[in-house]
C-alpha positions in Angstrom: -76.2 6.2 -59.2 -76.3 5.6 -55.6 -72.9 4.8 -53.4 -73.1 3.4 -50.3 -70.1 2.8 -48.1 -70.2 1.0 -45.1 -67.6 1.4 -42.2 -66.9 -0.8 -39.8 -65.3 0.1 -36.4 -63.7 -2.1 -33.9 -65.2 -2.7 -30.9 -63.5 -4.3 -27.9 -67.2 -5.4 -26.8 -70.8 -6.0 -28.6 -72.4 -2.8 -29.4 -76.2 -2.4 -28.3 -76.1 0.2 -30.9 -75.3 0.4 -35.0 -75.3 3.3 -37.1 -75.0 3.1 -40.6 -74.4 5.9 -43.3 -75.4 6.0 -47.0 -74.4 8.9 -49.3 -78.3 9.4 -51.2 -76.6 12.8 -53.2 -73.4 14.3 -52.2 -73.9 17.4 -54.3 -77.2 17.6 -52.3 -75.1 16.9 -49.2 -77.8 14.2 -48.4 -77.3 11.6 -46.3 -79.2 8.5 -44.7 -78.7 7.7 -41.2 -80.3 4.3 -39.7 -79.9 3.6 -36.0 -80.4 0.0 -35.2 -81.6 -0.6 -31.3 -80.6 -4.5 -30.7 -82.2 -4.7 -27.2 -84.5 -1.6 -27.0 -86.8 -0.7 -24.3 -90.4 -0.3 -23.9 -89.5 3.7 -24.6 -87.0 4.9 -26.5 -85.7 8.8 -26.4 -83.4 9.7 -29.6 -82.4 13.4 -29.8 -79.6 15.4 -32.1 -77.2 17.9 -30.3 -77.8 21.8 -30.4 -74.5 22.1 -29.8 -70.4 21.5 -31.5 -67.6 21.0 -29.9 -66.0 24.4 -29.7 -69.1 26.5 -30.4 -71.0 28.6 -28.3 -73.9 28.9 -30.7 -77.1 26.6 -30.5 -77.7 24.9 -33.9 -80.6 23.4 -35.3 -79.8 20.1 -37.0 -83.5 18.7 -37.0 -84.3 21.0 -39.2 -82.8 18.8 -41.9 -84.2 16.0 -40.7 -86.5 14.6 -43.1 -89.1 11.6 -42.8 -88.0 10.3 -39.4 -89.6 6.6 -39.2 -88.9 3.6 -37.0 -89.9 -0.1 -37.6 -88.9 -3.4 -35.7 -88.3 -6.2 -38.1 -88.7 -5.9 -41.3 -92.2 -4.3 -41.8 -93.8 -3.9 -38.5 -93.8 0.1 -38.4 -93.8 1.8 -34.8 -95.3 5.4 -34.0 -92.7 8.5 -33.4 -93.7 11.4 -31.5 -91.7 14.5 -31.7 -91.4 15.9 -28.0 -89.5 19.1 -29.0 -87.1 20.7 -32.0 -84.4 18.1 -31.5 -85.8 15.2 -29.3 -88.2 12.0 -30.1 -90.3 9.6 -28.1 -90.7 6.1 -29.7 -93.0 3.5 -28.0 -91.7 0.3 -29.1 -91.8 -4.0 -28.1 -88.6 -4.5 -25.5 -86.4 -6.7 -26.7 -86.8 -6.9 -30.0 -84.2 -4.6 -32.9 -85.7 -1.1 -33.7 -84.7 0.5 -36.7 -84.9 4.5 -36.6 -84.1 6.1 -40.5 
């Protein structure tokens, strides 16, 4: 049984920028992550930290990154290229609302 929870922060102004979390297996430790882009432009860069707070060592979050895709509306998918361990280039139509999942 899947349980999603949605958490809503205030914001004194419009956010160009909303995340949203689902729990897919918690025993798993599996989550999904979408990043909605409201006003994107031509060329997005997206990229997870190497880095904590507090912590000297690099980390390697990508690594559980799994089946990275971006679309804009509801179907329309859009191409990601991976630059590097930890950082993405995705060509997209300005103006209109990416989704990255």
């Amino acid at each position: 049984m899947k349980k999603t929870r949605t958490v809503a922060l205030p914001s004194p102004v419009s956010s160009p920028l909303h995340y949203r979390m689902e729990i897919l297996s918690a025993n798993a430790h599996l989550f999904r992550v979408t990043l909605t882009v409201s006003q994107p432009a031509a060329r997005q860069i997206v990229s997870l930290p190497v880095w904590i707070p507090g912590s000297y060592l690099v980390r390697e979050f990508s690594k559980n990154l799994q089946n990275l895709t971006a679309r804009q509306g509801t179907r329309t998918p859009v191409s990601v290229e991976q630059l590097d361990k930890c950082t993405w280039k995705i060509n997209c139509k300005p103006g209109k609302p990416l989704t990255v999942a």
